[in-house]
N, CA, C, O and CB atoms as a CASP TS submission, in Angstrom:
PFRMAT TS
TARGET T0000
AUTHOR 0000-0000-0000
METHOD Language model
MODEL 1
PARENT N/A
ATOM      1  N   UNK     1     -17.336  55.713   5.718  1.00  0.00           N
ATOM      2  CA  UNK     1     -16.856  56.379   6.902  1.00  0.00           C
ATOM      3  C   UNK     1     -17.115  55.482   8.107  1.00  0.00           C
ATOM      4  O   UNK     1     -18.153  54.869   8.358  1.00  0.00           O
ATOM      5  CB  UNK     1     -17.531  57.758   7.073  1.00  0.00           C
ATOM      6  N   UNK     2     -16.106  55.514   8.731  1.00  0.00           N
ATOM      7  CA  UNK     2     -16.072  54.666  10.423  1.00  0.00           C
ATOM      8  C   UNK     2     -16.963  55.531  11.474  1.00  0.00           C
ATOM      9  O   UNK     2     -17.542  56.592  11.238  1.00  0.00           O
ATOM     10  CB  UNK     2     -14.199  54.615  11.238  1.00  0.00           C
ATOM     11  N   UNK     3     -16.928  54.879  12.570  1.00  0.00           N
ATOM     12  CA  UNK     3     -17.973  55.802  13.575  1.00  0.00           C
ATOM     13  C   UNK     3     -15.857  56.623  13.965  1.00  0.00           C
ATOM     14  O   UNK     3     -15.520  57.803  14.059  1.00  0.00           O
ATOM     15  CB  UNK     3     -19.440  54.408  15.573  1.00  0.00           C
ATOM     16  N   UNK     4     -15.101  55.510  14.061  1.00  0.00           N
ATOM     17  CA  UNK     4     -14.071  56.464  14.860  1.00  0.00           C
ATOM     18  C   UNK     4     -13.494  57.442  13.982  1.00  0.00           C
ATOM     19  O   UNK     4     -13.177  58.501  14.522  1.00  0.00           O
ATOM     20  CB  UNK     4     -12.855  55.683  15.522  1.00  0.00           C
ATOM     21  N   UNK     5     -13.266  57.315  12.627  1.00  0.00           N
ATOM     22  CA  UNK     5     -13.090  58.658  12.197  1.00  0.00           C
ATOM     23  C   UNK     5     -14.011  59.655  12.297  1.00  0.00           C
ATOM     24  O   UNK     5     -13.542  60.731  11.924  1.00  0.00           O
ATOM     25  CB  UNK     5     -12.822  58.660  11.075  1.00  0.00           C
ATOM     26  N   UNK     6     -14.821  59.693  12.556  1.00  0.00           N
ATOM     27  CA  UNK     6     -15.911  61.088  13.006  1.00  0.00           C
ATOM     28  C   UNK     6     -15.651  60.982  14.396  1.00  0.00           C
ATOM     29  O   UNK     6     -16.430  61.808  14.872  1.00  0.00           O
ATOM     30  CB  UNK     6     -17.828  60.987  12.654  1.00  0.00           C
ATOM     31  N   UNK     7     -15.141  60.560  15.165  1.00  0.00           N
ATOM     32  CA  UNK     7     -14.517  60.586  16.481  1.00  0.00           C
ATOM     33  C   UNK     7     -13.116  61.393  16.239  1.00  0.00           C
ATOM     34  O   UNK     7     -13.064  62.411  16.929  1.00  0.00           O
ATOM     35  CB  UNK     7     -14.296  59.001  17.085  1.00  0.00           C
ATOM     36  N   UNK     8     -12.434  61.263  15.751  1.00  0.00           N
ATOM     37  CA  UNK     8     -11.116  61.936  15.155  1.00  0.00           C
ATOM     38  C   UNK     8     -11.735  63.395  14.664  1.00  0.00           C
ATOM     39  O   UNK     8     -11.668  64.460  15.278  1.00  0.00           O
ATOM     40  CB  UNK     8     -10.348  60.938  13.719  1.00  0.00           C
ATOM     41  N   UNK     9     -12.082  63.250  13.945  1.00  0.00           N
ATOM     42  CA  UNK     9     -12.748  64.733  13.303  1.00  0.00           C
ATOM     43  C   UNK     9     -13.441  65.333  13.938  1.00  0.00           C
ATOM     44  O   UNK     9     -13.521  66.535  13.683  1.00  0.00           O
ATOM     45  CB  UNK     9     -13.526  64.745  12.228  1.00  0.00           C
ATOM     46  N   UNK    10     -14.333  64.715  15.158  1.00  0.00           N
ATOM     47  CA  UNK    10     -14.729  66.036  16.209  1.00  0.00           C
ATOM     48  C   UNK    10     -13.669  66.368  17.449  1.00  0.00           C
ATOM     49  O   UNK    10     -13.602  67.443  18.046  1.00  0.00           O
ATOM     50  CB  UNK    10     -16.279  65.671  17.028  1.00  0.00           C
ATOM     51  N   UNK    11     -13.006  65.404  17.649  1.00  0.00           N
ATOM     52  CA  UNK    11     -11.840  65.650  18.652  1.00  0.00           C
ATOM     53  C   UNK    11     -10.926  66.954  17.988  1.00  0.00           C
ATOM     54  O   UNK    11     -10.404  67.864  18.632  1.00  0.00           O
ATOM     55  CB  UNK    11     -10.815  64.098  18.827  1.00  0.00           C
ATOM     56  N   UNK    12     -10.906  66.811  16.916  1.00  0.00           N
ATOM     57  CA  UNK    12     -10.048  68.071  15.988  1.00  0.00           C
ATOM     58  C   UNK    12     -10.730  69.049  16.393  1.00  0.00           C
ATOM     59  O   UNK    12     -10.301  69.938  17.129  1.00  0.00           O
ATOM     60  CB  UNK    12     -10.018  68.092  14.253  1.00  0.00           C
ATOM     61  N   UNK    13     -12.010  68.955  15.880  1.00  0.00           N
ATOM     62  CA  UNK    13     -12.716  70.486  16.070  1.00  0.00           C
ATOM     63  C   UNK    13     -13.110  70.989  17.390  1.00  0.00           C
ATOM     64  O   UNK    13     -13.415  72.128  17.743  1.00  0.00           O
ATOM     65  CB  UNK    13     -14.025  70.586  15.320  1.00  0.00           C
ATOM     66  N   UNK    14     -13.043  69.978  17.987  1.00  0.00           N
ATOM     67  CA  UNK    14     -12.922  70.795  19.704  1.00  0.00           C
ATOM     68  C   UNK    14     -11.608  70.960  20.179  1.00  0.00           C
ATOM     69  O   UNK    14     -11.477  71.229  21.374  1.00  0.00           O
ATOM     70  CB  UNK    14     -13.625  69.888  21.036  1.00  0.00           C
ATOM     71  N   UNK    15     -10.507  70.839  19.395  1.00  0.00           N
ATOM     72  CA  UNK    15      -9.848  71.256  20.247  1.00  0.00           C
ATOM     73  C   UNK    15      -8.670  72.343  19.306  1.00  0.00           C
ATOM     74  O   UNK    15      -7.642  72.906  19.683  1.00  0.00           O
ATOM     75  CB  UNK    15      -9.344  69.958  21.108  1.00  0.00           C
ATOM     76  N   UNK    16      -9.374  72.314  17.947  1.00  0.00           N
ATOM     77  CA  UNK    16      -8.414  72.981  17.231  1.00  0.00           C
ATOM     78  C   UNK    16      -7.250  73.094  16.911  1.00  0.00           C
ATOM     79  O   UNK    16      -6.569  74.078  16.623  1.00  0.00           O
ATOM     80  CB  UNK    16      -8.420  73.605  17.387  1.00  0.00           C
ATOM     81  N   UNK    17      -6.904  71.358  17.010  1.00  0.00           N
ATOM     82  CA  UNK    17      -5.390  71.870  17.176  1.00  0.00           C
ATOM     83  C   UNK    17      -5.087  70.310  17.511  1.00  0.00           C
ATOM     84  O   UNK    17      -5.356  69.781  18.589  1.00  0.00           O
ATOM     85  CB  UNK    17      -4.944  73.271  18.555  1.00  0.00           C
ATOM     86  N   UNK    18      -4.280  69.451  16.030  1.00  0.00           N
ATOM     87  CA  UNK    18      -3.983  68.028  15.865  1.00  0.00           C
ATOM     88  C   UNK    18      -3.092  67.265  17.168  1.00  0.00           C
ATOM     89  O   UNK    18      -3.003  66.125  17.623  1.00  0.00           O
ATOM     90  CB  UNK    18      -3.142  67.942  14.461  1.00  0.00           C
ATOM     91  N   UNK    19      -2.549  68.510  17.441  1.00  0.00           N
ATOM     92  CA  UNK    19      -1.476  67.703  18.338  1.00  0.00           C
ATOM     93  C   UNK    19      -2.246  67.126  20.218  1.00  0.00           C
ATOM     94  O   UNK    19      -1.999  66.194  20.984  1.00  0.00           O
ATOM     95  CB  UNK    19       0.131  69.136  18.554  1.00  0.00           C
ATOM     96  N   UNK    20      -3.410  68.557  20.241  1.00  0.00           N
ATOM     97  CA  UNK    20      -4.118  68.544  21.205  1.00  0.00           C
ATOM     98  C   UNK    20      -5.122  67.411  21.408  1.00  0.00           C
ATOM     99  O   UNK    20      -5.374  66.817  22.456  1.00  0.00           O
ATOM    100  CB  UNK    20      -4.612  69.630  21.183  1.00  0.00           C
ATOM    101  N   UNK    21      -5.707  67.212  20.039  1.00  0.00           N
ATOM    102  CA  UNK    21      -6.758  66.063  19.721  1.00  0.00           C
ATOM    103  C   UNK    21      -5.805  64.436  20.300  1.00  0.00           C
ATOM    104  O   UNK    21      -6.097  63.504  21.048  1.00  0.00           O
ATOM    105  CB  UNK    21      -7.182  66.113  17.594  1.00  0.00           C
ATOM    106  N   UNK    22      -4.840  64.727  19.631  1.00  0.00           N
ATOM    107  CA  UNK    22      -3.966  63.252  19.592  1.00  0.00           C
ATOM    108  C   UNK    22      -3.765  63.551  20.830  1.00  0.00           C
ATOM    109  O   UNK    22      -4.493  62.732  21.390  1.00  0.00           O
ATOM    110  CB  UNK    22      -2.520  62.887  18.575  1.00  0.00           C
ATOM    111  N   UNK    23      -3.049  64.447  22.020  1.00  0.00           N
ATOM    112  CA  UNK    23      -3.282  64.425  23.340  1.00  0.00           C
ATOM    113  C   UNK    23      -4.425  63.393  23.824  1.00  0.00           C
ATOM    114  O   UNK    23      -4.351  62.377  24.516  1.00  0.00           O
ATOM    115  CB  UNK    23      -3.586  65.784  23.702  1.00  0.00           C
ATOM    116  N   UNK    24      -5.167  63.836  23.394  1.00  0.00           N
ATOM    117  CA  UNK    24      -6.987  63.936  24.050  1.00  0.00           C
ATOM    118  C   UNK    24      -7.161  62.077  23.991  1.00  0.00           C
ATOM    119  O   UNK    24      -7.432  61.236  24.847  1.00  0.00           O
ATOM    120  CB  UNK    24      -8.634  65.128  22.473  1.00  0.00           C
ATOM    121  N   UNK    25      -6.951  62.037  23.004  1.00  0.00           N
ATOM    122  CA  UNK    25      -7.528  60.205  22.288  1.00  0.00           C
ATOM    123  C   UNK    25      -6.320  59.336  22.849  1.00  0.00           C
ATOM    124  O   UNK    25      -6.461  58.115  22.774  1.00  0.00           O
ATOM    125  CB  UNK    25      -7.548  59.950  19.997  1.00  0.00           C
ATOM    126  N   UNK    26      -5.359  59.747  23.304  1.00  0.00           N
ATOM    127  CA  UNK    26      -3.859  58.952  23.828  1.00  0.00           C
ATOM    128  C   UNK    26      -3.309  57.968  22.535  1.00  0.00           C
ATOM    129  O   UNK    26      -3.066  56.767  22.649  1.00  0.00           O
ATOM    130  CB  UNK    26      -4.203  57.735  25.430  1.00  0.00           C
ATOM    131  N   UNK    27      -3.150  58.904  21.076  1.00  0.00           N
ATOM    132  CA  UNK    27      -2.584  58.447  19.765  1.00  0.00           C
ATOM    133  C   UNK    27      -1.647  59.605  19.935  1.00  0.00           C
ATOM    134  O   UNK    27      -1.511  60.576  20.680  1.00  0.00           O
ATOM    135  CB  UNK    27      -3.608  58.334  18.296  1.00  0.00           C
ATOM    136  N   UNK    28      -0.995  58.986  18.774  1.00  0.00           N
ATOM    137  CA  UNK    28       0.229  60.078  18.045  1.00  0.00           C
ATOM    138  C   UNK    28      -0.695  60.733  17.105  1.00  0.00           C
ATOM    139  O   UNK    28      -1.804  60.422  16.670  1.00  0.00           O
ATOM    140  CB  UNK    28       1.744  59.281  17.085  1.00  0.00           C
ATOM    141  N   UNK    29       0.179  61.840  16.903  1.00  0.00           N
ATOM    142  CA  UNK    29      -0.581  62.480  16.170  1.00  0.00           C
ATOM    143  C   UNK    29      -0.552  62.082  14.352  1.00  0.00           C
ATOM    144  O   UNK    29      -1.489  62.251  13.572  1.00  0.00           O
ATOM    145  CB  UNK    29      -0.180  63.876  16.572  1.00  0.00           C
ATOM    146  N   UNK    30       0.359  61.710  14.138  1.00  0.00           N
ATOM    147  CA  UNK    30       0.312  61.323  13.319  1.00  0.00           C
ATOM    148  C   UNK    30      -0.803  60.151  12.564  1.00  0.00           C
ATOM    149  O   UNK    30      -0.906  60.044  11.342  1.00  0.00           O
ATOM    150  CB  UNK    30       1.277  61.226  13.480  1.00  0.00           C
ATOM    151  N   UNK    31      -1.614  59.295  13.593  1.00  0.00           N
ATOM    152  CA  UNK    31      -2.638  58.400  14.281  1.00  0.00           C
ATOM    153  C   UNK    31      -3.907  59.510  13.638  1.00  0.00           C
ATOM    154  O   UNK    31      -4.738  59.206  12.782  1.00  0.00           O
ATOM    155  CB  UNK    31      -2.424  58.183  16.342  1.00  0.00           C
ATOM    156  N   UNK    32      -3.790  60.604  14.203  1.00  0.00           N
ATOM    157  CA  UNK    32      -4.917  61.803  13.891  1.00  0.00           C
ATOM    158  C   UNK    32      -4.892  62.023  12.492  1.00  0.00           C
ATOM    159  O   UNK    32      -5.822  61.666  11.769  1.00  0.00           O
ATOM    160  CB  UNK    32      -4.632  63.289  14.632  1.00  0.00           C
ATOM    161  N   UNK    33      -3.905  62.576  12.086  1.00  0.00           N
ATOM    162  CA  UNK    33      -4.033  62.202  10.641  1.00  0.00           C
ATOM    163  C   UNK    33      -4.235  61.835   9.435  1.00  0.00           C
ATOM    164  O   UNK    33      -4.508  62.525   8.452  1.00  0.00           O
ATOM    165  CB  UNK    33      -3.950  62.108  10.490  1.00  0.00           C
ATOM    166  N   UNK    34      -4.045  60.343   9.567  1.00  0.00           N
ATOM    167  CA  UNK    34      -4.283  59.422   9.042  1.00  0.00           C
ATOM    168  C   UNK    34      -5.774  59.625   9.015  1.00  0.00           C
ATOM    169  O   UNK    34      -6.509  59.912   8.070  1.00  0.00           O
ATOM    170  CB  UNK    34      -3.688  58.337   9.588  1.00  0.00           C
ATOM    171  N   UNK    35      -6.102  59.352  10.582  1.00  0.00           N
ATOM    172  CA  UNK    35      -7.778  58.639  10.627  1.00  0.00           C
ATOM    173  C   UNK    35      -8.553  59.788   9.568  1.00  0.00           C
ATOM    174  O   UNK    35      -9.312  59.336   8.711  1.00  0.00           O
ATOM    175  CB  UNK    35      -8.721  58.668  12.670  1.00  0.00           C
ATOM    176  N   UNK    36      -8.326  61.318   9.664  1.00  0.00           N
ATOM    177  CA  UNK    36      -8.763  62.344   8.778  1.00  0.00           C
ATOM    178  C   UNK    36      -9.227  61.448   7.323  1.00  0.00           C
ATOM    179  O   UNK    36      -9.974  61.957   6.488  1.00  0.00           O
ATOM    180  CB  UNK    36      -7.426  63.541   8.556  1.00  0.00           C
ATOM    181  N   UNK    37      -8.814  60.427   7.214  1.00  0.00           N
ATOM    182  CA  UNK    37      -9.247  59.978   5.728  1.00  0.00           C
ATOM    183  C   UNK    37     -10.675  60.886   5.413  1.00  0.00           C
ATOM    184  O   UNK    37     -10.434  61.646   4.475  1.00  0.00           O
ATOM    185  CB  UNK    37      -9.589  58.073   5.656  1.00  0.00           C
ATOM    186  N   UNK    38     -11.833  61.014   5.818  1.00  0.00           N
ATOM    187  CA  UNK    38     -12.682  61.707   5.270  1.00  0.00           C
ATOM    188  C   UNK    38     -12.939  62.691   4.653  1.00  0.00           C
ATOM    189  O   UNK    38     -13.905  63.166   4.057  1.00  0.00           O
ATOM    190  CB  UNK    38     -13.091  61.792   5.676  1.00  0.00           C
ATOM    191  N   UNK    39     -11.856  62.960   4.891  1.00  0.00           N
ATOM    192  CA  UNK    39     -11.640  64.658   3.961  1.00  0.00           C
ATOM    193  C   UNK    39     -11.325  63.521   2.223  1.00  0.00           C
ATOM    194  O   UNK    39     -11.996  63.586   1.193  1.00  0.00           O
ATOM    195  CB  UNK    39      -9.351  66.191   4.828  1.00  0.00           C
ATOM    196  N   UNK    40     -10.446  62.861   2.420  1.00  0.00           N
ATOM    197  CA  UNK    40     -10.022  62.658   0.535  1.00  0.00           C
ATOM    198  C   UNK    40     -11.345  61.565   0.349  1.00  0.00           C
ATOM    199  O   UNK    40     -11.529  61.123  -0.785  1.00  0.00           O
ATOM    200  CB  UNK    40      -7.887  61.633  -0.009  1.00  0.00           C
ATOM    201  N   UNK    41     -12.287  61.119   1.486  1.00  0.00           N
ATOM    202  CA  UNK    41     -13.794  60.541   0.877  1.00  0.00           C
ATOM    203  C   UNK    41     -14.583  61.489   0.572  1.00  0.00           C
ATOM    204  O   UNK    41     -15.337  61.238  -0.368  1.00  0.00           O
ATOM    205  CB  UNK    41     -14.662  59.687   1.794  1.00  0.00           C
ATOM    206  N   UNK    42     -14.687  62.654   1.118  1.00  0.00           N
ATOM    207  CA  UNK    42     -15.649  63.837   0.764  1.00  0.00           C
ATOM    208  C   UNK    42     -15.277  64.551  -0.471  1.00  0.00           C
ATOM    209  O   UNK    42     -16.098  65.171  -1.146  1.00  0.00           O
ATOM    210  CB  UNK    42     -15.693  64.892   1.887  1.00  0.00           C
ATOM    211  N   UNK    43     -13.287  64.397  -0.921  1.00  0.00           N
ATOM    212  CA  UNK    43     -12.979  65.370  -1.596  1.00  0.00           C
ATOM    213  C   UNK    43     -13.098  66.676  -1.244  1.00  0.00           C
ATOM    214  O   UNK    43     -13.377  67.576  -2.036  1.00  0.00           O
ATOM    215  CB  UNK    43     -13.453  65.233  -2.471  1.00  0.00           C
ATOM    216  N   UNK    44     -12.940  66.781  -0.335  1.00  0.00           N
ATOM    217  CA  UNK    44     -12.967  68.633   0.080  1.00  0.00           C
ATOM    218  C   UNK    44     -11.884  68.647   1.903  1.00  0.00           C
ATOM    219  O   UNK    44     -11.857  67.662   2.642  1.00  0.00           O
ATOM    220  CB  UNK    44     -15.532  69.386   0.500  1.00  0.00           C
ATOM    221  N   UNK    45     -11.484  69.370   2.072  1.00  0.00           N
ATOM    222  CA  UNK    45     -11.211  69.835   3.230  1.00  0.00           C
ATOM    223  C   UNK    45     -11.882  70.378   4.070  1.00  0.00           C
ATOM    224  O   UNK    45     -12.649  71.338   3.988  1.00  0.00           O
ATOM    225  CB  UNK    45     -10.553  70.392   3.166  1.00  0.00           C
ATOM    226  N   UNK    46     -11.292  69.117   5.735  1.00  0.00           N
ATOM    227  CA  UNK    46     -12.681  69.747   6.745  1.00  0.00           C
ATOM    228  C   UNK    46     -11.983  70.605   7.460  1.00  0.00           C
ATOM    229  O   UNK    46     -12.688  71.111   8.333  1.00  0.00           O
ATOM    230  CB  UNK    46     -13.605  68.651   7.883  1.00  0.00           C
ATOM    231  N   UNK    47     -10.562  71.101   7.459  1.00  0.00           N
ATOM    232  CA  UNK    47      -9.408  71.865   8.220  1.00  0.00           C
ATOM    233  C   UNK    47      -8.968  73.043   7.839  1.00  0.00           C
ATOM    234  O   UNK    47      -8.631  72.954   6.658  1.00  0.00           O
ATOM    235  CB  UNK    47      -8.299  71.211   8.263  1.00  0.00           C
ATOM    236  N   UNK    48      -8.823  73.968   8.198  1.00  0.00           N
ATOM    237  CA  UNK    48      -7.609  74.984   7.562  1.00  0.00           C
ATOM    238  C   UNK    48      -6.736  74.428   8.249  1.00  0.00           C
ATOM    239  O   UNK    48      -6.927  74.079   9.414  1.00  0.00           O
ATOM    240  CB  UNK    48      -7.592  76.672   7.741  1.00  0.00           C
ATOM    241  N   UNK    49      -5.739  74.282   7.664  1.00  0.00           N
ATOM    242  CA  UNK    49      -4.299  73.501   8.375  1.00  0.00           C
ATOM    243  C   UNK    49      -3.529  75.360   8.507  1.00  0.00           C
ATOM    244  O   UNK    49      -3.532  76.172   7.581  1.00  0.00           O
ATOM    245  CB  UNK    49      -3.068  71.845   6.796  1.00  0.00           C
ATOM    246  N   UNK    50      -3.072  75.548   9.621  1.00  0.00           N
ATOM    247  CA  UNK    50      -2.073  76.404   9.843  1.00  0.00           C
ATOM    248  C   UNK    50      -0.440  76.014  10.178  1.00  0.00           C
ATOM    249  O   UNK    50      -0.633  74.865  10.575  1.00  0.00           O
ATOM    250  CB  UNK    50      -2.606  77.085  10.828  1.00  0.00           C
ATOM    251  N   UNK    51       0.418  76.127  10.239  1.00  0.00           N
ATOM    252  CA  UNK    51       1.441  76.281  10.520  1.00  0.00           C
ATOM    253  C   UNK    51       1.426  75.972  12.254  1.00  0.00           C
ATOM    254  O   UNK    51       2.198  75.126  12.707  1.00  0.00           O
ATOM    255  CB  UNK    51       1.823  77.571   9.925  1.00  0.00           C
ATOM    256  N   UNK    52       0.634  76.612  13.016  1.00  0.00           N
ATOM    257  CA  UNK    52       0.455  76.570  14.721  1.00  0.00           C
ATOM    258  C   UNK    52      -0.284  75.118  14.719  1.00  0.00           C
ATOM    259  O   UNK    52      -0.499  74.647  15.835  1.00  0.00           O
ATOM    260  CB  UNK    52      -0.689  78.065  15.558  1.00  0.00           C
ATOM    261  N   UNK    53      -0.629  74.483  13.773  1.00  0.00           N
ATOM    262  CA  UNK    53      -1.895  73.279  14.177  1.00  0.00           C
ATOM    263  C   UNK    53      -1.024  72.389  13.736  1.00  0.00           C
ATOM    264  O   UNK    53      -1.749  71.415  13.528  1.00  0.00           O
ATOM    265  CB  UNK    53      -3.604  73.197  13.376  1.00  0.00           C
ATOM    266  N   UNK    54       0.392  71.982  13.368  1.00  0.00           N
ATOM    267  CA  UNK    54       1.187  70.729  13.292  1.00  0.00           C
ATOM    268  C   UNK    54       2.094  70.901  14.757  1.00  0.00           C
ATOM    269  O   UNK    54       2.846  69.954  14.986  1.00  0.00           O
ATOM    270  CB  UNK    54       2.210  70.643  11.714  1.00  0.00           C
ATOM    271  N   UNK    55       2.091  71.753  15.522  1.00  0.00           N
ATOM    272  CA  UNK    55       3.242  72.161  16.443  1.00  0.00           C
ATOM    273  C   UNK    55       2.895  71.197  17.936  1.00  0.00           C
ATOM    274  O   UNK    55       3.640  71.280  18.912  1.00  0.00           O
ATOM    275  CB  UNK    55       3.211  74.102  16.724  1.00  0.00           C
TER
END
């Protein structure tokens, strides 16, 4: 794990919401995404992904 993906992954959780995070960091969101790699290093999911959290 990078220090900036745990930068990505708390930007998520404060703001609940991928598109807001990628706001926040001045990436695409798609940028947010990606960096999430830690979820398929942990094997588990750190998100409930909703339907409102790709918008």
């Amino acid at each position: 794990m990078e220090l900036r993906q745990l930068e990505y992954v708390l930007t998520v959780a404060e703001e609940l919401h991928f598109r807001r995070a990628a706001e926040r960091m001045h990436v695409s969101q798609q940028s947010v995404g990606e960096q999430i790699r830690l979820e398929r290093e942990l094997g588990a999911a750190l998100f409930a992904r909703t339907a409102s959290a790709w918008r």
